[in-house]
GUMIPA-645731 format. One record per residue (C-alpha): x, y, z. Coordinates in steps of 0.05 Angstrom, whole numbers, plus 5000, padded with zeros to 4 digits. Last residue first. Layout:
<nodes>
XYZ;...
</nodes>
This chain:
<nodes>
368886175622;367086495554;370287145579;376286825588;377086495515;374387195486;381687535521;385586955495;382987075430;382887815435;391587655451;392287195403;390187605347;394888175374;400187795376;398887495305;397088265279;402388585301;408188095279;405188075204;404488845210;412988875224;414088305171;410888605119;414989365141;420988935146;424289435192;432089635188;431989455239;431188865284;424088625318;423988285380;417288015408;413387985474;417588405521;418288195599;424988495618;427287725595;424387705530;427488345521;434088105548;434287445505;433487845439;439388325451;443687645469;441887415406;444888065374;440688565324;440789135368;437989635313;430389625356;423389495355;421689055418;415088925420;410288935484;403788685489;398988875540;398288255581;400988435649;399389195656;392389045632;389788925701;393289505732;398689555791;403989715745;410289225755;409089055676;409489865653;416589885693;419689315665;417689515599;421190225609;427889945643;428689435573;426390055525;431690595557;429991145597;432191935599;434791755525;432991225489;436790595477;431189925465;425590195421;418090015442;412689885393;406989705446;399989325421;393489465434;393090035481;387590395516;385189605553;385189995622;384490685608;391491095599;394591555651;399490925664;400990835592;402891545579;406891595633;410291005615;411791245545;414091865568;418991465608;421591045567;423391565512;419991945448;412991735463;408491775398;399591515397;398491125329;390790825315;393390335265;388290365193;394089975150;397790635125;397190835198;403290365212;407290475154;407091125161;408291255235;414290735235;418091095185;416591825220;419191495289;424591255244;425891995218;425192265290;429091825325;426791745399;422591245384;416290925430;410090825389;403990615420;398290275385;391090285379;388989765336;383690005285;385789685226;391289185245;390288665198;393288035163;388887505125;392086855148;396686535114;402586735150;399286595211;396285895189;404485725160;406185915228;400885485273;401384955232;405784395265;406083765228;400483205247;403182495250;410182715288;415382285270;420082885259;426482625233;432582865276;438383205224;444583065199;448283545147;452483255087;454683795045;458083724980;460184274938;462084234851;465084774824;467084984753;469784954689;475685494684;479285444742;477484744774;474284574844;472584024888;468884224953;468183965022;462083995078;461483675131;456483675196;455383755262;450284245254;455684785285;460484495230;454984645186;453685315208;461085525213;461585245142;456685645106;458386225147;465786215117;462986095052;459086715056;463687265085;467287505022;463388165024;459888074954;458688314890;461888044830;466288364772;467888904828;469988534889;472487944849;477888494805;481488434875;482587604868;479187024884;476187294947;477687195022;473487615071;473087035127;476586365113;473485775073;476885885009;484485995037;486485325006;481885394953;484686004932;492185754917;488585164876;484985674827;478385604837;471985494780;469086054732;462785764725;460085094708;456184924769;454884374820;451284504883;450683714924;446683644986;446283055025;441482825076;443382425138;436082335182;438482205257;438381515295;445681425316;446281515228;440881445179;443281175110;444281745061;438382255042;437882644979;438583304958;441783644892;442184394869;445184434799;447585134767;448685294692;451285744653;449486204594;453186784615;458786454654;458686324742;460986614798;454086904821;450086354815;454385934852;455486374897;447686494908;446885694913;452085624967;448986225007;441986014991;444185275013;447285585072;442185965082;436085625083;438285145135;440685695173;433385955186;431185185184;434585015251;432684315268;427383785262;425283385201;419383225156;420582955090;423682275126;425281765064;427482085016;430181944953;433082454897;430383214900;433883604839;434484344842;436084684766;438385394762;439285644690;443986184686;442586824653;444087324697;436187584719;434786914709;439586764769;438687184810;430786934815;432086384816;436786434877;430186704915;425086124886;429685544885;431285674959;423385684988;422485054936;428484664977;427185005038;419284745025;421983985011;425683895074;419884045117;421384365186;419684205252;422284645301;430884475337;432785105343;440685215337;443085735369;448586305345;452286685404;458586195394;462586805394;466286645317;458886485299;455487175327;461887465295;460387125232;453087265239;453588075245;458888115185;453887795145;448088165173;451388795155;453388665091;445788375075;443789095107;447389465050;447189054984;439489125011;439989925019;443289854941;436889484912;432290054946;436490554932;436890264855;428790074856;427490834880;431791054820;427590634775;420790934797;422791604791;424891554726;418291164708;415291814753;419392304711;415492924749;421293014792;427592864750;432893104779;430892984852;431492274832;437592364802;439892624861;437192104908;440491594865;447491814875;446591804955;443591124944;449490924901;454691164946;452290975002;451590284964;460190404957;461290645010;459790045057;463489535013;469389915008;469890225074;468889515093;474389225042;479889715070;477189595152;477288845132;484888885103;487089345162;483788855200;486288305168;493788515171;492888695242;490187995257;496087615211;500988035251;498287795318;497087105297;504487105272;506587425344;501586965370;504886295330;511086565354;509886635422;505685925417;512085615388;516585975442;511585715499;511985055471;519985005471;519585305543;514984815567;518584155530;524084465561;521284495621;518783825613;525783585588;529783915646;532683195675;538383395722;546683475712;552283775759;559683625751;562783905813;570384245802;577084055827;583984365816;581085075795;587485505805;588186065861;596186125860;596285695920;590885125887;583685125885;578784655897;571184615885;569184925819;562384915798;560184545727;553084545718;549084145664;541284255642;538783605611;533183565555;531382835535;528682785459;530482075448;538682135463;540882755513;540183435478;544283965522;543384585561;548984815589;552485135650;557985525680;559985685756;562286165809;566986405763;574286695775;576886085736;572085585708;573985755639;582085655657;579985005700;575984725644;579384755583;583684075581;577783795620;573783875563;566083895587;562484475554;566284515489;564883645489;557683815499;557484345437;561083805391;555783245415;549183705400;547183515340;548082765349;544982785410;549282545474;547981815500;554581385472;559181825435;558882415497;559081965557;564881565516;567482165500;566982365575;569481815611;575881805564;576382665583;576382415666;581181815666;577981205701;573480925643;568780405657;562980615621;559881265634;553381115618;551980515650;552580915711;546881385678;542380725684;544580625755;541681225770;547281765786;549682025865;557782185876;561881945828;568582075830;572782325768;580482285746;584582775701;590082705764;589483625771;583483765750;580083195801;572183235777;567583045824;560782785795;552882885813;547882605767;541182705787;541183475812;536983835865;537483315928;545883255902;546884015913;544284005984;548783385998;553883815967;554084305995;553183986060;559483566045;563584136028;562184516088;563183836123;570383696085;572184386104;570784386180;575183616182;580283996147;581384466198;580084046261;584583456224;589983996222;589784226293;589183586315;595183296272;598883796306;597483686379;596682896367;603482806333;606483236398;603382756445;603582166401;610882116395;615481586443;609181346484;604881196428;611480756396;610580316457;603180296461;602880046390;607779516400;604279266464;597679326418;599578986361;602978386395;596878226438;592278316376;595577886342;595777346390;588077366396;585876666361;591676306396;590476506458;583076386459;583675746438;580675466376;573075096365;569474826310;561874346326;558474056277;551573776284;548773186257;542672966226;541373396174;547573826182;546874356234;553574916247;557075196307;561975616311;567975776352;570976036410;574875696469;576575926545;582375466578;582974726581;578874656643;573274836602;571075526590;566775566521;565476226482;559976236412;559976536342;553576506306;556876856255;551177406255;547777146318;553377486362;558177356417;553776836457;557476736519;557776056564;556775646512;554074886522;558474346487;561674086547;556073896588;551873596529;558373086524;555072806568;550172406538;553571936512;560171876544;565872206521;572071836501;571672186430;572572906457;579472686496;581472416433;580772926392;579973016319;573172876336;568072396306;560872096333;560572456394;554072306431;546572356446;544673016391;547972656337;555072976343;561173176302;566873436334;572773886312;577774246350;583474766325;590474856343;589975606309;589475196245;586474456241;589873776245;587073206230;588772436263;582272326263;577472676225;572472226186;575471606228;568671496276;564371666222;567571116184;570171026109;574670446084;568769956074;562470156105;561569666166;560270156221;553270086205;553269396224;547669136191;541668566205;539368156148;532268016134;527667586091;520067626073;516167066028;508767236016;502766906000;499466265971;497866725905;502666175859;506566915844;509467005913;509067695933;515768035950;518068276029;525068606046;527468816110;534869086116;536069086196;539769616239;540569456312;537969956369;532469566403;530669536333;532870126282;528869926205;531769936133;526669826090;524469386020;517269165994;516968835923;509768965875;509268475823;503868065863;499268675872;493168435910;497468125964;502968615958;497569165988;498068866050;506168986057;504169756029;499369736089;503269526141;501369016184;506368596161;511769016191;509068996258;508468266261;515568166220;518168556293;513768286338;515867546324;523167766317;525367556384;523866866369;527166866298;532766386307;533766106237;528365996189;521266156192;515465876165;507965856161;507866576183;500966926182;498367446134;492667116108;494466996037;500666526076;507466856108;513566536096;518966886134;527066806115;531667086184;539367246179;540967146109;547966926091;546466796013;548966066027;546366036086;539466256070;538765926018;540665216049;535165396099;529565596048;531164955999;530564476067;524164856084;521464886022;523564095988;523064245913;518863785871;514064365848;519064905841;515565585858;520665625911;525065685879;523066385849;520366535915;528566515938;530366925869;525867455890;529167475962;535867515943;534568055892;530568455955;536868435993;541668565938;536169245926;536969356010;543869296004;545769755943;541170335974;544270256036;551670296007;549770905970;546271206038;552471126073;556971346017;552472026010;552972096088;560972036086;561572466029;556972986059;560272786131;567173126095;563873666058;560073866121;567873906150;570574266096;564874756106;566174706186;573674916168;572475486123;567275756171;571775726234;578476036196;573376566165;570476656238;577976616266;580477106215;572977646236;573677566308;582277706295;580978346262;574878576309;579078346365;584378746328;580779366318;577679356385;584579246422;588179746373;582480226393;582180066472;589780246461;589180816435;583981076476;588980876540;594081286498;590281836484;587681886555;595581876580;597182296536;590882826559;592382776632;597683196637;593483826603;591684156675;599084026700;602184206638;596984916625;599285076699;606584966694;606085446626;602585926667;607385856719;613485986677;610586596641;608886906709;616586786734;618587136669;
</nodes>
């Protein structure tokens, strides 16, 4: 018990202190708070009164300057009518000038001649001769001279007397006449600076003065107005300068200690000051009171308001942290009150402000929120989200619930409601309302789902077309097998038939072409689709691809009936550059469908003719009409995309893989071209490409290929080397090859056929026929070896690639391994010799060229 006692002793003696700190804190507060109180009264008090003051000198200054105005224009009437006398011819001047001047009750008349000097001056001016000196030297007064309408009028100080002046031109030209008047400026009828405040009374016992910088013009006081000039300097200097903000200042006089303010007018300075125990009485009262009353409860008030504040004081900066950290993710940040239906908000644009209206009670704010910005669409599923009357049950035992919602113009916002508050039974009282801008990632998301769809729809459309292209391939590839296959049997059948014969060797024959041309097709649409396909740019003549296509589609077409007609209209550049290959076809392509698609008996129209040139290329035109079978609408929309037929029965009524049209416009697009089409079922077709080209201003065309076509062809006696690994193509090759006089030596991989070379004489082989994929060693890894061979002929001996790898890329890595030409299977057995014989050509030519030098 004893030990209890003097621990509680102990905690008293060590915790004495802390009332007594309270209170003196307490009391510095009250004194703070109520200086502050009583700084910011008498500073109202002190402005309040110097405005009415600068009101009062305002209408004392405007009166002043009023009743200066109206003398100095009385003055200069007086003095017009004076010269108006004296312009009187019989009138006496000096007698006229001095009865004037009485009875107007002028101090001073001056008549000064063209020259500036006085002639004449009334009254007793002696002390004035400096004065109207000075003023006549002035150069508005000189100016009067030349300007006789002009009238000169001023107030002037001298030796501390006020004087009117006022000067007119006389209008004989002998001059000018000039009077004065002097003023007492106290003289302004009822009104006086001196009166302006006597006799007032101010609150708090106040002081005014009003000064010009040398003395005290007016003061409600009379001690203040019996100042001297000049000191009253003395008085009027603070001692403390309390703050710039009011401009507040102290003065201790003898009096006691003053505040107050300070304030310029133009000319004069105002000066308001109240006693310091009048200004602070307040505060006095307050704090003696609130000391009392501290003394009588604020040690156990303290203990348990301490406690308490502690508590909630921890709370209100968890929740402030949250939501500061809340408020740096989200735009518009509200606190919802549950329980009084009311709102607080916390951080919004001014613009979302607007928003919200003026509404106080939480559900008003939100129809008007929802009416006034929310989507049409998407009002009903914001006012779910928001109700207040719904809130705290769907908010309970959540950590929170959000929405995505439509604001006006396309605006995406993501909203968050978390609860804040809860009551003793565990109730949502309070909750945050949460909103930010998620249009861009809506905008994202909303994209992405497009593009997953589109894909997915892609994706579907892909399988369906290549289940489609796999059904038309086997199709298309089968059926020549088929034919060439069938043929061979017949054949067989009738050995010794040779007219039998004959025909079923034209069938395989017309059937392997079906064949390749399928092959090619589907080979340059997916060298298109790749962007492996490029464009030469060779000189070309406009007028042979014309002839060059009339001649193969013709040929169709007589076979079929249908009379093929190519017109050439005007044109101006016959020689152009660009791609003539794919030239060729895509008017053979356009032509052949046009052919093909077409009635017994029909007819087909190939036009050309060049358009104005355009950024300096050659724009030709070409226009297939026909009068076949036409387009149904539903086709022509799909017309343009790979494998797409009219209908099923197309694929056997006509042959064809479907491909064409969609090369045709690859190319031209590639060109940088157009091409469009008009079609009916029933009567026809009509396509019109318009293709640009560079005109070749060349005066000689290039010749070198038409001379090698031309030119009489020949490899008998060339000693060749044949690299093939397959044995019937190696057997293809053989033939045609010795069937022109070829010297033929076999290889059957890369490196035979470098072994062979290397054991060889220089100069033992012509030409090289080298296959690409071989076993042991490939073509590309062969020719690279045979041109690293330390051997004169190891750098010139050509080298062609003969090979299925049909691909532009295939081409560029045989030039590149140091090959000479690229030849595709199946082989062209024309073309094959034709290639032979130009390289080879070249080469003795080259060869004869050196040995000349």
């Amino acid at each position: 018990m004893l030990n209890n006692e003097k621990i509680t002793k102990i905690i008293a003696r060590r915790y004495i202190w802390l009332p007594f700190l309270m209170g003196v804190l307490l009391g510095i507060v009250c004194f703070v708070v109520f200086t502050g109180y009583d700084r910011m009264k008498i500073e109202k008090i002190a402005d309040e009164t110097l405005d009415f003051m600068q009101d009062r000198v305002k209408k004392y200054d405007d009166y002043k300057n009023n009743d200066k105005v109206k003398s100095l224009y009385r003055l200069a009437d007086k003095t017009l009518e004076l010269e108006q006398r004296l312009e009187e011819k019989d009138a006496d001047q000096e007698e006229l000038v001095e009865r004037y001047m009485k009875d107007q009750r002028l101090d001073g008349v001056l008549l000064i001649d063209e020259n500036l000097n006085c002639v004449y001056q009334a009254e007793d001016v002696g002390k004035m001769d400096t004065f109207w000196q000075e003023q006549m030297s002035e150069p508005a007064v000189k100016n009067m001279l030349e300007q006789p309408r002009k009238t000169y009028i001023t107030r002037l100080d001298k030796e501390g007397k006020n004087y009117d002046f006022a000067v007119v031109s006389r209008t004989d030209g002998k001059g000018l006449v000039a009077a004065y008047i002097e003023k007492n400026m106290e003289d302004n009828g009822d009104i006086s600076i001196y009166s302006l405040f006597t006799g007032f009374t101010f609150d708090m016992n106040g002081i005014v003065a009003v000064t010009d910088d040398k003395q005290v013009l007016s003061s409600n006081s009379e001690k203040l107005l019996s100042v001297k000039p000049g000191e009253y300097r003395d008085i009027f200097t603070p001692d403390i300068y309390t703050g710039d903000e009011h401009r507040m200042i102290h003065l201790e006089s003898t009096g006691g200690s003053w505040y107050g303010e300070i304030k310029q007018m133009k000319d004069y300075t105002l000066y308001a000051f109240f006693p310091e125990t009048a200004i602070y009485a307040l505060r006095t009262k307050v704090v003696i009171g609130t000391m009392g009353v501290y003394i009588l409860c604020w040690m156990t008030f303290m203990l348990v308001r301490g406690y308490v504040a502690e508590s909630n004081m921890r709370q209100m900066e968890k929740q402030y942290h949250i939501i500061q950290s809340v408020s740096s993710v989200f735009s518009i940040c509200m606190l919802l009150d549950l329980k009084k239906n009311t709102w607080e908000m916390i951080k919004a644009s001014d613009q979302i402000r607007k928003m919200t209206g003026n509404e106080t009670n939480t559900a008003n704010m939100m129809k008007f929120f929802c009416k006034n910005t929310v989507a049409q669409s998407e009002r009903q599923k914001f006012w779910d989200f928001v109700n207040p009357d719904t809130l705290a049950e769907r908010l309970q035992g959540k950590d929170y619930i959000n929405c995505q919602t439509e604001i006006g113009k396309g605006e995406w916002f993501s909203i968050m409601l978390v609860p804040q508050h809860h009551d003793a039974h565990g109730n949502v009282e309070a909750a945050l309302f949460l909103s930010r801008n998620i249009t861009d990632e809506k905008m994202r998301e909303m994209d992405y789902q497009k593009k997953l769809e589109k894909s997915v729809e892609q994706a579907e459309q892909a399988n369906i077309a290549k289940t489609d292209f796999l059904r038309r391939m086997s199709h298309d590839i089968r059926t020549p097998i088929n034919g060439i296959r069938g043929m061979v049997d017949i054949c067989r059948y009738y050995i010794g038939n040779p007219k039998k014969q004959e025909e079923c060797l034209d069938k395989i024959l017309l059937s392997s072409t079906f064949l390749m041309e399928l092959v090619n097709d589907v080979l340059d649409m997916n060298k298109l689709e790749s962007g492996q396909i490029k464009l030469e740019e060779k000189p070309f003549s406009i007028s042979e691809i014309l002839k060059e296509v009339e001649t193969v589609v013709g040929m169709a077409a007589t076979e079929q009936g249908i009379t093929l007609t190519v017109k050439k209209g005007e044109i101006n550049h016959e020689n152009l550059l660009g791609s003539s290959l794919h030239v060729r076809q895509i008017l053979q392509n356009i032509t052949s469908n046009a052919v093909k698609y077409n009635k017994p008996n029909g007819k087909v129209i190939l036009e050309c003719r060049e358009l104005p040139p355009k950024n300096e290329k050659a724009v030709f035109e070409f226009v297939c009409t026909d009068n076949g079978i036409g387009m149904s609408p539903k086709f022509q929309e799909h017309a343009f995309e790979p494998f797409v037929q009219e209908n099923s029965s197309a694929r056997t009524s006509y042959t064809g893989t479907g491909l064409g049209l969609a090369i045709v416009k690859k190319l031209v697009e590639q060109m940088e071209g157009t091409i469009h089409f008009v079609s009916e079922p029933g009567k026809g077709t009509r396509f019109t490409l318009v293709i640009p080209f560079l005109p070749d201003d060349s005066i000689e065309m290039q010749t070198e290929q038409t001379q090698s076509t031309d030119a009489v062809k020949g490899i008998e006696n060339d000693k060749i080397l044949l690299v093939e690994d397959y044995e019937i193509n190696m057997e293809i090759a053989r033939f045609v090859l010795e069937n022109e006089g070829a010297q033929v030596q076999e290889a059957w991989n890369g490196k035979e056929a470098v072994d062979l070379f290397a054991a060889s004489e220089p100069g033992g082989y012509d030409v090289i026929l080298m296959d690409l994929m071989m076993p042991v060693m490939g073509g590309l890894e062969a020719a690279q070896c045979i041109r690293k061979l330390e051997r004169e002929d190891a750098k010139t001996v050509p080298i062609i690639a003969m090979t299925a790898n049909a691909f532009a890329d295939d081409e560029e890595r045989s030039l590149a391994a140091g090959m000479d030409a690229h030849i595709s299977k199946p082989l062209d057995a024309e073309k094959l010799i034709q290639v032979i014989s130009d390289i080879c050509k070249k080469r003795k030519e080259h060869a004869k060229g050196d040995a000349d030098i």
